[in-house]
Kinemage of the C-alpha trace (Angstrom):
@kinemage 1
@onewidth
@group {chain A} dominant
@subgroup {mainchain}
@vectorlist {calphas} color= white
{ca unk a 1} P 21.124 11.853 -42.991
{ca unk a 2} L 21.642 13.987 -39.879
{ca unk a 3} L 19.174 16.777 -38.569
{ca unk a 4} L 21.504 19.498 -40.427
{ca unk a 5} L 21.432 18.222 -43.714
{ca unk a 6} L 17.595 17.807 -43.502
{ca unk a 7} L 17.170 21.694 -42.749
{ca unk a 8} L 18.691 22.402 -45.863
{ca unk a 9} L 16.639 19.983 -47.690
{ca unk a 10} L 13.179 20.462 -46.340
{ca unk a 11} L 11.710 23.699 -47.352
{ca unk a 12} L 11.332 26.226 -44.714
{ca unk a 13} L 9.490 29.668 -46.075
{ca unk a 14} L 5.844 27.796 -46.662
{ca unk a 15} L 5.460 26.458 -43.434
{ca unk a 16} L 1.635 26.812 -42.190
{ca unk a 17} L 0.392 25.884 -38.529
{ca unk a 18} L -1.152 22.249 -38.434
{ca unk a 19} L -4.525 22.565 -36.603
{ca unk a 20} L -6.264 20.003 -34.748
{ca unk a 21} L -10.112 21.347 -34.265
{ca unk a 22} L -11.217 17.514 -33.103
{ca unk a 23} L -8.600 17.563 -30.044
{ca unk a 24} L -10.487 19.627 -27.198
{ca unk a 25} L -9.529 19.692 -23.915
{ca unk a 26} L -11.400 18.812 -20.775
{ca unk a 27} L -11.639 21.901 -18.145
{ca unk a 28} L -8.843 22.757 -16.099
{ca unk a 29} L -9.365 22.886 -12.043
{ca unk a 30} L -8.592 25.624 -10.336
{ca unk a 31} L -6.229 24.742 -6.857
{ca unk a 32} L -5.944 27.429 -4.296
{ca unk a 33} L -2.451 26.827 -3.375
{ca unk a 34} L -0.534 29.256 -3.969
{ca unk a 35} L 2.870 27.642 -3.882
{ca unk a 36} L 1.487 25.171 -6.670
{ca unk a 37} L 3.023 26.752 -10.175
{ca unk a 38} L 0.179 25.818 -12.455
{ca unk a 39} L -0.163 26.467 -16.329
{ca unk a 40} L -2.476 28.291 -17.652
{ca unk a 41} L -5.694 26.259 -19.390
{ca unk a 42} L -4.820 24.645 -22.742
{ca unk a 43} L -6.581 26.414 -25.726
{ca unk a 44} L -8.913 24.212 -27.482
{ca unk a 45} L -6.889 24.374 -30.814
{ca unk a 46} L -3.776 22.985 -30.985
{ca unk a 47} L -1.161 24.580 -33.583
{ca unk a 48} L 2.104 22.968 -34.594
{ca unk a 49} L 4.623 24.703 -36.389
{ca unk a 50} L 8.481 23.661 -36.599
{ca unk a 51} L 10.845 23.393 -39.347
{ca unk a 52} L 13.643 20.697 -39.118
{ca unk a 53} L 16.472 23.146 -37.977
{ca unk a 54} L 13.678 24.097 -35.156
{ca unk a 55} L 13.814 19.938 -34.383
{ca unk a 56} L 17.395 19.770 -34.100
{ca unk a 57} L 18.091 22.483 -31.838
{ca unk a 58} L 14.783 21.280 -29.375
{ca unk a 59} L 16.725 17.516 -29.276
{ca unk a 60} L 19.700 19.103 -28.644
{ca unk a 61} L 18.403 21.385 -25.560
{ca unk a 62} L 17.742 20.462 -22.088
{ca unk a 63} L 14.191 20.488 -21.061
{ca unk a 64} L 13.343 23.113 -18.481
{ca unk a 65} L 13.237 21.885 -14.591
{ca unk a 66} L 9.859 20.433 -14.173
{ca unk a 67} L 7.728 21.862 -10.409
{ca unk a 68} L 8.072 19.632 -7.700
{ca unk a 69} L 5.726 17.139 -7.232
{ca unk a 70} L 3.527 16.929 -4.277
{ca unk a 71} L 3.087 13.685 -2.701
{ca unk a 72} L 0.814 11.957 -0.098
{ca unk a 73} L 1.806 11.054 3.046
{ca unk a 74} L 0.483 7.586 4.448
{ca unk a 75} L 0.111 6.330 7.417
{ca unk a 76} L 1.789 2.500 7.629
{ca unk a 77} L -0.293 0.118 8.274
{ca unk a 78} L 0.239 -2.060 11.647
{ca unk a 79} L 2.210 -5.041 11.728
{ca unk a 80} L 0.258 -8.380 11.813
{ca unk a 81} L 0.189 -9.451 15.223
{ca unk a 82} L -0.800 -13.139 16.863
{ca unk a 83} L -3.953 -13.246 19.060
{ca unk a 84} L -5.112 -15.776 21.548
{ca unk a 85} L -9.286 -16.585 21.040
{ca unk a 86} L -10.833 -18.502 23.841
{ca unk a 87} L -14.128 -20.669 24.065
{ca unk a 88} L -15.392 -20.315 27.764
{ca unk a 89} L -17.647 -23.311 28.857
{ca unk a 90} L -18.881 -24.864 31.691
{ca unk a 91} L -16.722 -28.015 31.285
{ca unk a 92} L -13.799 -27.120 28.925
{ca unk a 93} L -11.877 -23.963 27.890
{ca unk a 94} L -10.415 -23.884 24.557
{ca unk a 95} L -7.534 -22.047 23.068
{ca unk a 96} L -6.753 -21.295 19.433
{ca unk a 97} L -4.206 -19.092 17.760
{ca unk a 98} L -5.147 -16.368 14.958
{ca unk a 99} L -2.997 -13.569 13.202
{ca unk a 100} L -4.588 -10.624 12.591
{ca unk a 101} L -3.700 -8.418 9.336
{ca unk a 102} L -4.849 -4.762 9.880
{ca unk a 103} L -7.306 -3.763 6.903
{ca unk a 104} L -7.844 -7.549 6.110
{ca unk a 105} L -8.700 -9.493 8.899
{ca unk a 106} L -7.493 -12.795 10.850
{ca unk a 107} L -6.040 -15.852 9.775
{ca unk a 108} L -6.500 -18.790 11.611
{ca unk a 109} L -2.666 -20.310 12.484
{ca unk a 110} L -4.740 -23.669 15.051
{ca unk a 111} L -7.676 -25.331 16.161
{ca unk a 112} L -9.016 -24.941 19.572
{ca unk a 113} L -7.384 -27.066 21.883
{ca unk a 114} L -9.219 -27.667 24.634
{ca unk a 115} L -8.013 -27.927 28.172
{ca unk a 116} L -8.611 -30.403 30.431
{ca unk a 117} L -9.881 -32.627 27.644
{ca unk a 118} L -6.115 -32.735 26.353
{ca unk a 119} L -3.239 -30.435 27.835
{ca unk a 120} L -3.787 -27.226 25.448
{ca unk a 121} L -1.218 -25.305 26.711
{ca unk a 122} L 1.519 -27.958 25.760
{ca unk a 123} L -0.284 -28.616 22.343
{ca unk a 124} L -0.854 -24.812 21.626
{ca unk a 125} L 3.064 -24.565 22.776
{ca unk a 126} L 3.991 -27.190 20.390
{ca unk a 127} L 2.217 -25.282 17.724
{ca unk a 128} L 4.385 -21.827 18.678
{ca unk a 129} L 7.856 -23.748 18.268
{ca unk a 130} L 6.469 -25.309 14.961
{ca unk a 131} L 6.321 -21.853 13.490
{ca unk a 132} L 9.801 -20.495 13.258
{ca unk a 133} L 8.857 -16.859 12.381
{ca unk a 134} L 7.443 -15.835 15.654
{ca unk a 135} L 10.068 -15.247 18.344
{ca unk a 136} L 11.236 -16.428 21.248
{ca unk a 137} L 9.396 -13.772 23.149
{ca unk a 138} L 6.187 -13.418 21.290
{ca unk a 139} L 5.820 -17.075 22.643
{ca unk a 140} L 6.541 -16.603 25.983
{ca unk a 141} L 3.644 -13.643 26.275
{ca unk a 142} L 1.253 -16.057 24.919
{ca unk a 143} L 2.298 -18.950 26.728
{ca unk a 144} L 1.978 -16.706 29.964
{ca unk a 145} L -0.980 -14.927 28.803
{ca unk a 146} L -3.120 -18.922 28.144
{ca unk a 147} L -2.141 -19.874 31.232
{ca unk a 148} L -3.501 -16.566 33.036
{ca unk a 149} L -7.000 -17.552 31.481
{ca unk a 150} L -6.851 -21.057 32.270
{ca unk a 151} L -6.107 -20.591 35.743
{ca unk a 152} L -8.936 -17.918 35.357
{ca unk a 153} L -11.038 -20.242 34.252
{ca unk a 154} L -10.022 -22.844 36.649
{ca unk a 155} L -10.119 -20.323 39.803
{ca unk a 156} L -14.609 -19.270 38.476
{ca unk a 157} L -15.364 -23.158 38.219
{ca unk a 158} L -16.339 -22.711 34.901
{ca unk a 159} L -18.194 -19.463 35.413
{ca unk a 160} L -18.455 -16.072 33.990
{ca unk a 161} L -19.458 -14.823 36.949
């Protein structure tokens, strides 16, 4: 049975409005912008009154543009980057890889290998080619920047001083 034949059937001149008195709304906010196009505050009543041939002709009709929408703009968050941690001693220096995450912390990609115990910059290169999502030239910084500490290190004796 299509929306047209139902008009004719369903009775149309006793229609009464259905009221809802346990539906209340919470209170509306009131924004200051005025390029926002707000509605008014719902009544706390809500009345509903159609008849079929009322039904038809609201499926049948576009629904109005709706406001645009504001949206938030945020800020990206950094890219994870690799950082060199060093353990200064007396003795030994030792050199361990970490990525840190912006907003969550670091990761721990090694151990610390320490030089002159065992050649760290060879084992903490090994490590760099075993990973096959850092590049070429993210390597090369780090190899350059561990051996700038070591010899560092190397150049105080041992020493913070």
């Amino acid at each position: 049975m299509n929306t047209l034949s139902m008009a004719s059937v369903l009775p149309t001149s006793n229609l009464k409005p259905l009221t809802f008195p346990s539906i209340r709304t919470k209170p509306s906010f009131a924004l200051t912008n005025p390029h926002l196009h707000v509605a008014s505050p719902t009544p706390s009543r809500f009345k509903l009154c159609a008849s079929a041939t009322e039904i038809a002709v609201a499926e049948d009709t576009p629904l109005p543009p709706q406001p645009q929408k504001l949206g938030v703009v945020v800020k990206p968050t950094d890219k994870p980057r690799l950082v060199l941690k060093f353990i200064w001693m007396e003795k030994n220096i030792g050199i361990a890889l970490d990525q840190m995450i912006p907003g969550h912390g670091t990761i721990p990609l090694s151990p610390y290998y320490f030089w002159p115990r065992k050649d760290a910059w060879e084992e903490l290169k090994e490590l760099l080619e075993s990973k096959p999502w850092i590049s070429q030239k993210q390597m090369i910084i780090l190899l350059n920047q561990a051996t700038d500490i070591i010899n560092l290190w190397q150049q105080s004796g041992g020493n913070l001083s």
